[in-house]
Backbone as ProteinMPNN parsed JSONL, in Angstrom:
{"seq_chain_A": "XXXXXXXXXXXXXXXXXXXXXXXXXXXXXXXXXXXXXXXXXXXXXXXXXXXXXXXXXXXXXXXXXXXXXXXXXXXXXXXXXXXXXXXXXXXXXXXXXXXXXXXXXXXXXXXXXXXXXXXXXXXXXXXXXXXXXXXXXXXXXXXXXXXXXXXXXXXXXXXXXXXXXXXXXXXXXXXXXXXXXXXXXX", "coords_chain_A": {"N_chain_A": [[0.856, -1.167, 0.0], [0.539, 2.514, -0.669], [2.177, 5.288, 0.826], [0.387, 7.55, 0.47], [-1.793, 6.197, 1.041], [-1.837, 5.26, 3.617], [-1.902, 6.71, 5.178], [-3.922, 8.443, 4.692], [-5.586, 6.285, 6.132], [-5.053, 6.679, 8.382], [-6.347, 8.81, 9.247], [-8.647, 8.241, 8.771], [-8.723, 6.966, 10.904], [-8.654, 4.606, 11.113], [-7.935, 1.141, 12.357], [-6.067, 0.106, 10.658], [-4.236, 1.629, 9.657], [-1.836, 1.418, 11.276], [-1.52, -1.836, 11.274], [-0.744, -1.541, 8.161], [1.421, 0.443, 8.525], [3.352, -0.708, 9.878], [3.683, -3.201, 8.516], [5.005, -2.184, 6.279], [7.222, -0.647, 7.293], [8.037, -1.379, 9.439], [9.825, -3.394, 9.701], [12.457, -2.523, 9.268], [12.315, -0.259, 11.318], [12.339, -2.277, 13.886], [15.109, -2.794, 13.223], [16.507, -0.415, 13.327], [15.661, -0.082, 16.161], [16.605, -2.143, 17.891], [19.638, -2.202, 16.823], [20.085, -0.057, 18.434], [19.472, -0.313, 20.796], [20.375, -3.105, 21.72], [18.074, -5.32, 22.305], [15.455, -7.439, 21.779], [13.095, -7.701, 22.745], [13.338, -4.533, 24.132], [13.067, -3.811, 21.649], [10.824, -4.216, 20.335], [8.694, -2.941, 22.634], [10.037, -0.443, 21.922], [9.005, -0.475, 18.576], [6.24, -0.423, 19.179], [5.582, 1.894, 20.838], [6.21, 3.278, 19.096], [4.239, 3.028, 16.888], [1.896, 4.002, 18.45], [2.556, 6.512, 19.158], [2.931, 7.742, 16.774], [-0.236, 7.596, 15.882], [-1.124, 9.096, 17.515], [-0.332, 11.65, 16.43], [-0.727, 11.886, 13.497], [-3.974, 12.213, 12.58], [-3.281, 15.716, 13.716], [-1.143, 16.203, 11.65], [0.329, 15.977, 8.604], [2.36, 14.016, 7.193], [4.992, 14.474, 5.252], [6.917, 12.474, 4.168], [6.564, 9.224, 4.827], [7.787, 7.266, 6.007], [10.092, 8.277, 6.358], [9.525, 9.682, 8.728], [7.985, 8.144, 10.312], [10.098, 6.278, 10.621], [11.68, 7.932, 11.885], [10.373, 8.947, 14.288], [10.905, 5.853, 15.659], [13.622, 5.868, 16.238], [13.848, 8.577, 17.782], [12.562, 7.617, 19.833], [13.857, 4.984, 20.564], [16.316, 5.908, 21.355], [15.492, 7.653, 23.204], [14.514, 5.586, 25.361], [16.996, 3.9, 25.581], [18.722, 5.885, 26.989], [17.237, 5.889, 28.955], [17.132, 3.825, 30.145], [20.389, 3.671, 30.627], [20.656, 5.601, 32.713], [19.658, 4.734, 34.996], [20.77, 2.115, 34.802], [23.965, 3.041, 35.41], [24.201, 5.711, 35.971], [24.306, 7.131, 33.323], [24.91, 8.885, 30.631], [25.875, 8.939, 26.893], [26.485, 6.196, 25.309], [26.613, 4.502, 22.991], [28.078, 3.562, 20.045], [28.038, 4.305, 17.581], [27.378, 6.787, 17.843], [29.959, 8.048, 19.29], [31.628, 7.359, 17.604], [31.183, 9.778, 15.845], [31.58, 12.163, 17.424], [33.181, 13.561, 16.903], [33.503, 15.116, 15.274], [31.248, 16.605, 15.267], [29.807, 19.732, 16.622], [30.413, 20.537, 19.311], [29.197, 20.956, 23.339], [25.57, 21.118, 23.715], [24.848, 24.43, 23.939], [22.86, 27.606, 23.861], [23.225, 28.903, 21.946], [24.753, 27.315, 20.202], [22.155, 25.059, 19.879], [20.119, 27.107, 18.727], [21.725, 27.315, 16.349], [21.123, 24.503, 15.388], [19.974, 23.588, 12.905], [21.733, 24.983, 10.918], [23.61, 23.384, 11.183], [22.274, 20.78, 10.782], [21.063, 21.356, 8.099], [23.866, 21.312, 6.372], [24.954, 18.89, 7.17], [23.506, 17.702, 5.728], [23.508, 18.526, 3.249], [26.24, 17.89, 2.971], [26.302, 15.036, 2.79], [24.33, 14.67, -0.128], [26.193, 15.404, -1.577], [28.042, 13.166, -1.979], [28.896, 9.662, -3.178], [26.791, 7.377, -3.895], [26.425, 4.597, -2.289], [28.177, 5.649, -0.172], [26.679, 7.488, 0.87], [24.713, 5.681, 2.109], [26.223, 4.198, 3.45], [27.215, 5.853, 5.771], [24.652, 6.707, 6.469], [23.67, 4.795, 6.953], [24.94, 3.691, 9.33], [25.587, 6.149, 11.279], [22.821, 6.94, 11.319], [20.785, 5.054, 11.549], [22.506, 3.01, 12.985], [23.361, 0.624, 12.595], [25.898, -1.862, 12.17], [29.083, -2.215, 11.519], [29.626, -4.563, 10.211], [26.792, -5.511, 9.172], [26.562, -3.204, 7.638], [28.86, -3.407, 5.451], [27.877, -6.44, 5.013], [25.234, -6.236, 3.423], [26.169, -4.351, 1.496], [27.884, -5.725, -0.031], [30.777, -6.277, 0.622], [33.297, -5.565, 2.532], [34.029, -5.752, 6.025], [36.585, -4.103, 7.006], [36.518, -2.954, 4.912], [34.006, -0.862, 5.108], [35.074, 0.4, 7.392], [37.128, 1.492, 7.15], [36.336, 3.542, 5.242], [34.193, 4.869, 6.131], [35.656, 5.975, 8.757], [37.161, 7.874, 6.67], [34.687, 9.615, 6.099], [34.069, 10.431, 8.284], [36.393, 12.351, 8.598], [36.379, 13.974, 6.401], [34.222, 15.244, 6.759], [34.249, 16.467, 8.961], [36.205, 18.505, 8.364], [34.691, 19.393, 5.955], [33.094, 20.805, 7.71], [33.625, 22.732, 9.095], [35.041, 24.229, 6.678], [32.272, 25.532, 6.109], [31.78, 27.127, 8.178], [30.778, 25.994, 10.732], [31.624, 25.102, 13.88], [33.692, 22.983, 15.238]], "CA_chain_A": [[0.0, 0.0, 0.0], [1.487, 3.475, -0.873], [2.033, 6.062, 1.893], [-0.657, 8.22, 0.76], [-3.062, 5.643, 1.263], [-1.761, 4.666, 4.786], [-1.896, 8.435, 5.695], [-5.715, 8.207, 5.059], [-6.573, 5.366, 6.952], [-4.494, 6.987, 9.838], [-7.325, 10.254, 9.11], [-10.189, 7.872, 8.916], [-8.854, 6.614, 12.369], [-8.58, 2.879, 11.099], [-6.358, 0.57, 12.973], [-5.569, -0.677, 9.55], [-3.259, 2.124, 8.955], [-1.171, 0.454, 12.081], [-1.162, -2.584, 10.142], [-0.181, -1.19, 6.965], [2.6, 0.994, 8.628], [3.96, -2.131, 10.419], [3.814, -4.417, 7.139], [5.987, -1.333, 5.22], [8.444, -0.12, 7.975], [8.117, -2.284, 10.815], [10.923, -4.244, 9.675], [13.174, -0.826, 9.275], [11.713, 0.153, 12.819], [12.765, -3.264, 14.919], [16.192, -3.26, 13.292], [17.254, 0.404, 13.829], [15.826, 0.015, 17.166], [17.542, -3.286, 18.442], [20.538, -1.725, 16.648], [20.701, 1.007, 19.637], [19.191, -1.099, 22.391], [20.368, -4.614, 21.914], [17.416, -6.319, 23.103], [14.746, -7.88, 20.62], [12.136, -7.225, 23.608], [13.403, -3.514, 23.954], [12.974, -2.909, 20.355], [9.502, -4.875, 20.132], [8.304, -2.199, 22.889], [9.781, 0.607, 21.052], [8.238, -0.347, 17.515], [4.506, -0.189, 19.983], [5.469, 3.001, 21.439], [6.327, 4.191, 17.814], [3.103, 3.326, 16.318], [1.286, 5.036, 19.427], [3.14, 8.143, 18.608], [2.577, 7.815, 15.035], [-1.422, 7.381, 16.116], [-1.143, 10.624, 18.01], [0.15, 12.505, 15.275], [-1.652, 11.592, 11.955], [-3.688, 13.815, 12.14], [-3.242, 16.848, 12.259], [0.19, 16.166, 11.387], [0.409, 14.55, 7.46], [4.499, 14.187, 7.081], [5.452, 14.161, 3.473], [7.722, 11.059, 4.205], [5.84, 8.936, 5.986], [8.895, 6.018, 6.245], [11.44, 8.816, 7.434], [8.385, 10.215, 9.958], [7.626, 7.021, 11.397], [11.63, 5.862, 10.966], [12.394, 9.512, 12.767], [9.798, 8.535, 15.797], [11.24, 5.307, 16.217], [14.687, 6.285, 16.48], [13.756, 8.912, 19.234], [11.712, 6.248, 21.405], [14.959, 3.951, 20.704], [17.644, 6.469, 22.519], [14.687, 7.441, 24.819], [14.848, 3.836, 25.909], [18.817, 3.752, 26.081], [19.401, 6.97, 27.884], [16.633, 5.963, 30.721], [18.064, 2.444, 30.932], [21.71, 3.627, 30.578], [20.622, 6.18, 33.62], [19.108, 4.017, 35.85], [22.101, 1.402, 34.977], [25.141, 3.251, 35.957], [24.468, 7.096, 35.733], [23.875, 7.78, 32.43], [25.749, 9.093, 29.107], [25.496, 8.151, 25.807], [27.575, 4.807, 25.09], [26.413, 4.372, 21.796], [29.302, 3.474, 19.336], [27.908, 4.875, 16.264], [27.89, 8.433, 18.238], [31.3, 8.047, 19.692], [32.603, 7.718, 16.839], [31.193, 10.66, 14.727], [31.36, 12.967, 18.365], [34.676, 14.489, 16.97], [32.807, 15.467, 13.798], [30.123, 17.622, 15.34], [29.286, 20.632, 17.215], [30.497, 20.39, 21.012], [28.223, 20.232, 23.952], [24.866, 22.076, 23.748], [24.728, 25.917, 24.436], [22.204, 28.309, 23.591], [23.859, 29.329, 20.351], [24.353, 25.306, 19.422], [20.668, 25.108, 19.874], [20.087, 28.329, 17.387], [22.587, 26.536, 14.992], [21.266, 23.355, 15.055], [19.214, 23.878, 11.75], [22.023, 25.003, 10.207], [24.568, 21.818, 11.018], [21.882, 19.506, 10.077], [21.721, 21.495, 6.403], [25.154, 21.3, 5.946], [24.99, 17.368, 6.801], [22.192, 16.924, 4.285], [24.325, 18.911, 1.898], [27.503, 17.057, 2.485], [25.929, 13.633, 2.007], [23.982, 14.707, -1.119], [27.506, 15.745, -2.879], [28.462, 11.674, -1.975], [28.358, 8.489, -3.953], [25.084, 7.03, -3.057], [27.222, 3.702, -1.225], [29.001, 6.428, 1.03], [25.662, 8.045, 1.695], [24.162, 4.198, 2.501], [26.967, 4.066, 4.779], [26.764, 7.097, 6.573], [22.878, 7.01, 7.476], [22.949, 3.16, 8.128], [25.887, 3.424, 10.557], [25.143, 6.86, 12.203], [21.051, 7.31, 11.718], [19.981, 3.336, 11.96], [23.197, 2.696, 14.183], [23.785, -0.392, 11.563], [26.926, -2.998, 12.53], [29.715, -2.07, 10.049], [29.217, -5.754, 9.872], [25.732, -5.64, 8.714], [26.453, -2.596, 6.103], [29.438, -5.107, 5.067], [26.96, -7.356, 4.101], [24.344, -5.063, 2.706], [26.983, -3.3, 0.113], [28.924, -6.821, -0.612], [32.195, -5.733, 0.323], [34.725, -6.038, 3.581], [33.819, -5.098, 7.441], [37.686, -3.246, 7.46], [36.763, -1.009, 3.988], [33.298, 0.024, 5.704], [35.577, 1.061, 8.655], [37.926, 2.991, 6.49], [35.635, 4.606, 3.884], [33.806, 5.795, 7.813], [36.821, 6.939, 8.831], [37.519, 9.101, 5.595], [33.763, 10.225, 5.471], [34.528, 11.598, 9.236], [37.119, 13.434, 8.448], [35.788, 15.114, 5.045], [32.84, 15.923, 7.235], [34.892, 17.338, 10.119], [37.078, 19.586, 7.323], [33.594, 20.715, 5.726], [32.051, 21.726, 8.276], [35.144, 23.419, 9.148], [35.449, 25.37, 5.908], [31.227, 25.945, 6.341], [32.166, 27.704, 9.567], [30.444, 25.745, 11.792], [32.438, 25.364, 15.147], [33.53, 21.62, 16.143]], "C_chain_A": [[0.91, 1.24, 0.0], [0.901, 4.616, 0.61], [0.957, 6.866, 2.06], [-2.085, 7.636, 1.446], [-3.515, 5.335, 2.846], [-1.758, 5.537, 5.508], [-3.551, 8.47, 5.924], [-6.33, 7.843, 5.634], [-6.022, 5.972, 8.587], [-5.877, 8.167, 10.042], [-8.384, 9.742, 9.544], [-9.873, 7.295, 10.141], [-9.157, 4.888, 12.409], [-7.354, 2.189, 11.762], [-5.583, -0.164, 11.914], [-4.24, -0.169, 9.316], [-2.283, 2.191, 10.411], [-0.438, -1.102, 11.897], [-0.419, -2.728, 8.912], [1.429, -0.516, 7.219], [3.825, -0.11, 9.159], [4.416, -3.151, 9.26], [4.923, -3.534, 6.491], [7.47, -0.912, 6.052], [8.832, -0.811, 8.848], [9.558, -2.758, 10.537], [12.924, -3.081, 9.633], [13.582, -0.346, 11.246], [12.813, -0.618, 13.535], [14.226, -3.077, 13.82], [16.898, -2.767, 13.206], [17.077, 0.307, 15.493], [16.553, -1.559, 18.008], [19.105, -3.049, 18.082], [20.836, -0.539, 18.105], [20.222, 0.408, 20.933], [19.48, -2.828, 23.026], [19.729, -5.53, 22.345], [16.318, -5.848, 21.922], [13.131, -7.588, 21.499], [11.919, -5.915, 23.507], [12.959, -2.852, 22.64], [11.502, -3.578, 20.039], [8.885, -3.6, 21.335], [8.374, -0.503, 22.039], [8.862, 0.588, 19.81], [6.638, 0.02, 18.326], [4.528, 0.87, 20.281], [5.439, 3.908, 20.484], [4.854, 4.293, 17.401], [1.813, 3.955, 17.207], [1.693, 6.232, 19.233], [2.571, 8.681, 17.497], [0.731, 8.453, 15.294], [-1.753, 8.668, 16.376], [-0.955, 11.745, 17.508], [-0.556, 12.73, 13.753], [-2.59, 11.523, 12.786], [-3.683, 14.528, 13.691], [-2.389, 16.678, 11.595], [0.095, 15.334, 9.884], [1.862, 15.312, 6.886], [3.695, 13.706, 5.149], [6.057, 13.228, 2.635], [6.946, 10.66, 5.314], [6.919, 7.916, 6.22], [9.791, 7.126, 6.812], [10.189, 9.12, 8.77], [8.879, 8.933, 10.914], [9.512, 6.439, 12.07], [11.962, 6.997, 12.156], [11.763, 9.078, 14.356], [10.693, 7.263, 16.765], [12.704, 5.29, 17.027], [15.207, 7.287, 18.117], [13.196, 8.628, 20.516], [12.775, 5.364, 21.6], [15.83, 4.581, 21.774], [16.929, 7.051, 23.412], [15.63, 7.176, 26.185], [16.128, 4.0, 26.802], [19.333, 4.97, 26.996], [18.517, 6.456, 29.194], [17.31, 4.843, 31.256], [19.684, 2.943, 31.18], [21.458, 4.811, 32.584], [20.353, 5.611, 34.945], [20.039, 2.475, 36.104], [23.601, 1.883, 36.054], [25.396, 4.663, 35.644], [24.433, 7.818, 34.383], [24.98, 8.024, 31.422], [25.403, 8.424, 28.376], [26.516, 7.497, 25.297], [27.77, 4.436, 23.578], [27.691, 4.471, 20.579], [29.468, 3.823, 18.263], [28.229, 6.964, 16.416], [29.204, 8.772, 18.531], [32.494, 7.705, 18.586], [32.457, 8.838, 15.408], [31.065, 12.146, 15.776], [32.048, 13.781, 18.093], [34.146, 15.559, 15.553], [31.914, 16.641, 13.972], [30.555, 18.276, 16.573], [29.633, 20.132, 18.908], [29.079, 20.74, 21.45], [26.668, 21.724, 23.617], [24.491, 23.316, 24.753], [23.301, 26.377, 23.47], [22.274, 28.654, 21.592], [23.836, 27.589, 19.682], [22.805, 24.73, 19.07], [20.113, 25.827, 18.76], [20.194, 27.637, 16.26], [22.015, 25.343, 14.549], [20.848, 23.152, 13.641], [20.23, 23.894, 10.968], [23.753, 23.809, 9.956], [23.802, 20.762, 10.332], [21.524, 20.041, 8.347], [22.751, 21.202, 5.932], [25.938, 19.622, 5.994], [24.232, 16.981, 5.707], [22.825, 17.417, 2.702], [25.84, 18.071, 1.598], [27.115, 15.686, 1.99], [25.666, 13.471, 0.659], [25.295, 14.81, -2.322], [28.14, 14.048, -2.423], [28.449, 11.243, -2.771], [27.135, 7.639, -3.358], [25.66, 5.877, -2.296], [27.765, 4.432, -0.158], [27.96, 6.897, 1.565], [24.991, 6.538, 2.755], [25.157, 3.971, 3.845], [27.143, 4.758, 5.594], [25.648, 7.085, 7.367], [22.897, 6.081, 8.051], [24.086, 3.527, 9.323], [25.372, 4.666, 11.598], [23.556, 7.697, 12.358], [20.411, 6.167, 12.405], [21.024, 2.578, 12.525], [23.21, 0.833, 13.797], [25.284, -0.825, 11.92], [27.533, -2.374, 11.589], [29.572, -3.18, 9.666], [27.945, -6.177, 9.165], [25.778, -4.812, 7.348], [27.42, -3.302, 5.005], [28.594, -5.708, 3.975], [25.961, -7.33, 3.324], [24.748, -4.652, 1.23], [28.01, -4.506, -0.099], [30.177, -6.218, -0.533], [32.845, -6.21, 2.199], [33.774, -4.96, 4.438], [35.245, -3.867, 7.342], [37.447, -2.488, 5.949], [35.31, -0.216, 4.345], [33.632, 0.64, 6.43], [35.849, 2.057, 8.218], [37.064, 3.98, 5.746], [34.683, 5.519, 5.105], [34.672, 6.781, 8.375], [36.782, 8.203, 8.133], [36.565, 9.85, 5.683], [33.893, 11.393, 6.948], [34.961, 12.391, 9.303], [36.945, 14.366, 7.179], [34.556, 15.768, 6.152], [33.403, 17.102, 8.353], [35.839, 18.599, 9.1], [35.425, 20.249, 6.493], [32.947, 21.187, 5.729], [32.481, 22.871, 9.068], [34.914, 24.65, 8.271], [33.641, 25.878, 6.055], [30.751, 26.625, 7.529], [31.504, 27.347, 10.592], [31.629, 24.789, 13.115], [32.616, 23.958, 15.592], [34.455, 21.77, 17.382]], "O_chain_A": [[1.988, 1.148, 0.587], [-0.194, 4.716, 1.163], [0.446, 7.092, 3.157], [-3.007, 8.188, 2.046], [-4.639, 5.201, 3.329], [-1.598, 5.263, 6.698], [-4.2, 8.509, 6.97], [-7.41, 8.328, 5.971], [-6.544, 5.704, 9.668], [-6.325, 8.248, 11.186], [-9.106, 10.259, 10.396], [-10.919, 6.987, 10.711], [-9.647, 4.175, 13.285], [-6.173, 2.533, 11.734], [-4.637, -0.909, 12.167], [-3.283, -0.851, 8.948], [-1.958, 3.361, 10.612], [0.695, -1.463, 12.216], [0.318, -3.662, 8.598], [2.398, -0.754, 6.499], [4.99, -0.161, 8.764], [5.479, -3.772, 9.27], [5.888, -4.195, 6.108], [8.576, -0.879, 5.512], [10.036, -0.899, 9.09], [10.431, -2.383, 11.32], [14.092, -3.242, 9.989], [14.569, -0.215, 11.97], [13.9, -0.118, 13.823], [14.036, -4.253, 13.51], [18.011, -3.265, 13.037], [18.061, 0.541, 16.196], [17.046, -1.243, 19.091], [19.923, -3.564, 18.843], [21.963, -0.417, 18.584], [20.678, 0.746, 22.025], [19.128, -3.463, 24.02], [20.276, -6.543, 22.781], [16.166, -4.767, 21.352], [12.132, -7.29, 20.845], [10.848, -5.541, 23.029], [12.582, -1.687, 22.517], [11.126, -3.032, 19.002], [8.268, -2.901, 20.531], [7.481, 0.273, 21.698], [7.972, 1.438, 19.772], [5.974, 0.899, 17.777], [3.41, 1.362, 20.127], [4.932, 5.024, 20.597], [4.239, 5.356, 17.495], [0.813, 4.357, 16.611], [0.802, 7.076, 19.139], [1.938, 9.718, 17.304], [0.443, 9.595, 14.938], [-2.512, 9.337, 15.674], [-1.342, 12.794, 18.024], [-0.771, 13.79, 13.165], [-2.381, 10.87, 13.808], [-4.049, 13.906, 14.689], [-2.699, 17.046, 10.462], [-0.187, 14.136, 9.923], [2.239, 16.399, 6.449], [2.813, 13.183, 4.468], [6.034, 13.001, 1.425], [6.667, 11.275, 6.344], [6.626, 7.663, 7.388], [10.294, 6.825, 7.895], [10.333, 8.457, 9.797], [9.722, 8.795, 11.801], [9.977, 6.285, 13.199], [12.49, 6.703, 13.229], [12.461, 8.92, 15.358], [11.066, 7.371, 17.934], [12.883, 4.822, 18.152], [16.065, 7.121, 18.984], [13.261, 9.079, 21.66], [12.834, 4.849, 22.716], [16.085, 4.034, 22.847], [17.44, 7.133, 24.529], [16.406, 7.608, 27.038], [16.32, 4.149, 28.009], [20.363, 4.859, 27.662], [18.981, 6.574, 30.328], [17.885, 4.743, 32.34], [20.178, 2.393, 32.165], [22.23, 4.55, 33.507], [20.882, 6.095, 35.945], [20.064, 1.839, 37.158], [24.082, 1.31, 37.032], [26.473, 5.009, 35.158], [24.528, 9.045, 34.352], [25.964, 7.286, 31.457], [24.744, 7.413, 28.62], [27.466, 8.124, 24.827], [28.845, 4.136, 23.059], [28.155, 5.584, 20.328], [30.567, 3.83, 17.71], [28.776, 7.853, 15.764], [29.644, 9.809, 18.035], [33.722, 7.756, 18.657], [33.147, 8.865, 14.389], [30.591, 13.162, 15.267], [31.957, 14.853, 18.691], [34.626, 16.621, 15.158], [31.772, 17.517, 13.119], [31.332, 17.802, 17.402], [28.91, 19.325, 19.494], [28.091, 20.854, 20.724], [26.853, 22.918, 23.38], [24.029, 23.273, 25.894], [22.807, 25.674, 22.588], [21.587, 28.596, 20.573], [23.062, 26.993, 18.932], [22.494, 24.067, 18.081], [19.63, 25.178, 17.833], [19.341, 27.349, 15.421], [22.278, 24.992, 13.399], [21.586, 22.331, 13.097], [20.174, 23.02, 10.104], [24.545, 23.612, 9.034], [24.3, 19.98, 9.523], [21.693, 19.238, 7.43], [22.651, 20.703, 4.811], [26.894, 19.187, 5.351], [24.404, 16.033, 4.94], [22.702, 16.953, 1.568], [26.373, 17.749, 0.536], [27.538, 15.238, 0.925], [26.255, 12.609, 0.007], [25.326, 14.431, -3.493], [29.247, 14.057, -2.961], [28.034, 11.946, -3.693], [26.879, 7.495, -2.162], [25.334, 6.13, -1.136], [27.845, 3.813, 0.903], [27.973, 6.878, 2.796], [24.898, 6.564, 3.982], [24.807, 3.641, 4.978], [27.313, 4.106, 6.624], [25.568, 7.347, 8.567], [22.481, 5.938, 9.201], [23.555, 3.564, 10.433], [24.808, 4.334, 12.64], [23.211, 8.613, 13.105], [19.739, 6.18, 13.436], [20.729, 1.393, 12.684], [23.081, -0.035, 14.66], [26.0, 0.176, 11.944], [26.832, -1.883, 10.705], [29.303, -3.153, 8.465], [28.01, -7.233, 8.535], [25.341, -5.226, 6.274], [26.997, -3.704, 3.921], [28.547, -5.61, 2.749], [25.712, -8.256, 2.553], [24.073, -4.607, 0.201], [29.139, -4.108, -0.384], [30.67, -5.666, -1.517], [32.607, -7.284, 2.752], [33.131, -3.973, 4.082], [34.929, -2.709, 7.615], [38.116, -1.477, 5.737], [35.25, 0.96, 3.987], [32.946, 1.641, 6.639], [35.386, 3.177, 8.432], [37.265, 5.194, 5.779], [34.508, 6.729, 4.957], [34.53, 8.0, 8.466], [36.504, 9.298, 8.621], [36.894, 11.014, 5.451], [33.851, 12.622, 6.903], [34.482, 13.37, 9.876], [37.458, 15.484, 7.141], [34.202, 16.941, 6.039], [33.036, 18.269, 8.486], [35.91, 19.711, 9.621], [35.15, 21.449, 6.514], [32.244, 21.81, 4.933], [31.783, 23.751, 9.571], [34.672, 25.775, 8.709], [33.721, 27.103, 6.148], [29.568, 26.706, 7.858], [31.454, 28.154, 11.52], [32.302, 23.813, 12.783], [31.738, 23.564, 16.361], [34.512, 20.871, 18.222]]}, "name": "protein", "num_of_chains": 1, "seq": "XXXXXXXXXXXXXXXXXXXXXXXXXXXXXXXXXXXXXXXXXXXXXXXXXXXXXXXXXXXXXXXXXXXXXXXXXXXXXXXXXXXXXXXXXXXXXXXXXXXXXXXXXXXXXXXXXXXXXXXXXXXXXXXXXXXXXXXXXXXXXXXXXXXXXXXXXXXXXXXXXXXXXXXXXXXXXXXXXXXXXXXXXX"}
């Protein structure tokens, strides 16, 4: 079923378009969120908490992407999750290995002004990706949006765990140089 259609049934208030969003993304959903929470339970609550969100939203709300929307919800019910458990574990921070390794890349800690800016770091990511090869972009979002195994993009893009590392590496440091020359402040 196409998004517009599954947008509708969210309007007409059918639980179909719960169904339908589940049958198209679900599988997207559970395997960015078990990617940041390691537990197949954890990420089976998030996908429920997503499509409750989703529910709450359509309408008034009709996104234009309904697969990044719903992807975008689940993502922020996933590190939720991981920041309350990681808090209630052993004090908190974000552990996350896909962040820690693109932390050097971005914008130090949030200020007032970082806040302001943020709009215009996340243009200047959406612009550096777009000037990519569409494999470097694939590797970019899966590793630091859907928090993807280099092992899994690996196997995804037929090629080697140690040249997803490196071609990560390199994309870090082009990103950290031009966001550099785009004067935003790392």
């Amino acid at each position: 079923m196409n998004d517009d259609r599954i947008i509708e049934l969210y309007f007409a208030r059918s639980e179909d378009a719960i169904t339908e969003t589940d049958r198209k993304y679900g599988g997207a959903c559970r395997s960015m969120a078990y990617n940041i929470l390691g537990s197949h339970e954890d990420a089976e609550e998030c996908v429920s908490d997503t499509y409750m969100r989703v529910w709450e939203t359509i309408p008034p709300k009709r996104p234009s992407k309904l697969g990044a929307f719903v992807v975008g919800i689940a993502r922020h019910v996933a590190l939720d999750l991981y920041r309350a458990a990681n808090r209630l574990k052993n004090g908190g921070g974000y552990n996350s290995v896909g962040y820690d390794e693109i932390a050097d890349c971005l914008p130090a800690a949030e200020t007032v002004e970082s806040t302001v800016d943020r709009a215009a770091v996340l243009n200047a990511v959406e612009k550096f990706l777009s000037e990519l090869p569409r494999d470097k972009q694939i590797m970019f979002v899966r590793r630091y949006y859907y928090c993807s195994t280099c092992g899994e993009i690996a196997r995804d893009l037929h090629t080697t765990e140690s040249s997803v590392k490196m071609s990560l590496m390199r994309l870090r440091e082009k990103l950290r140089k031009y966001l550099e020359k785009e004067g935003i402040s790392i």
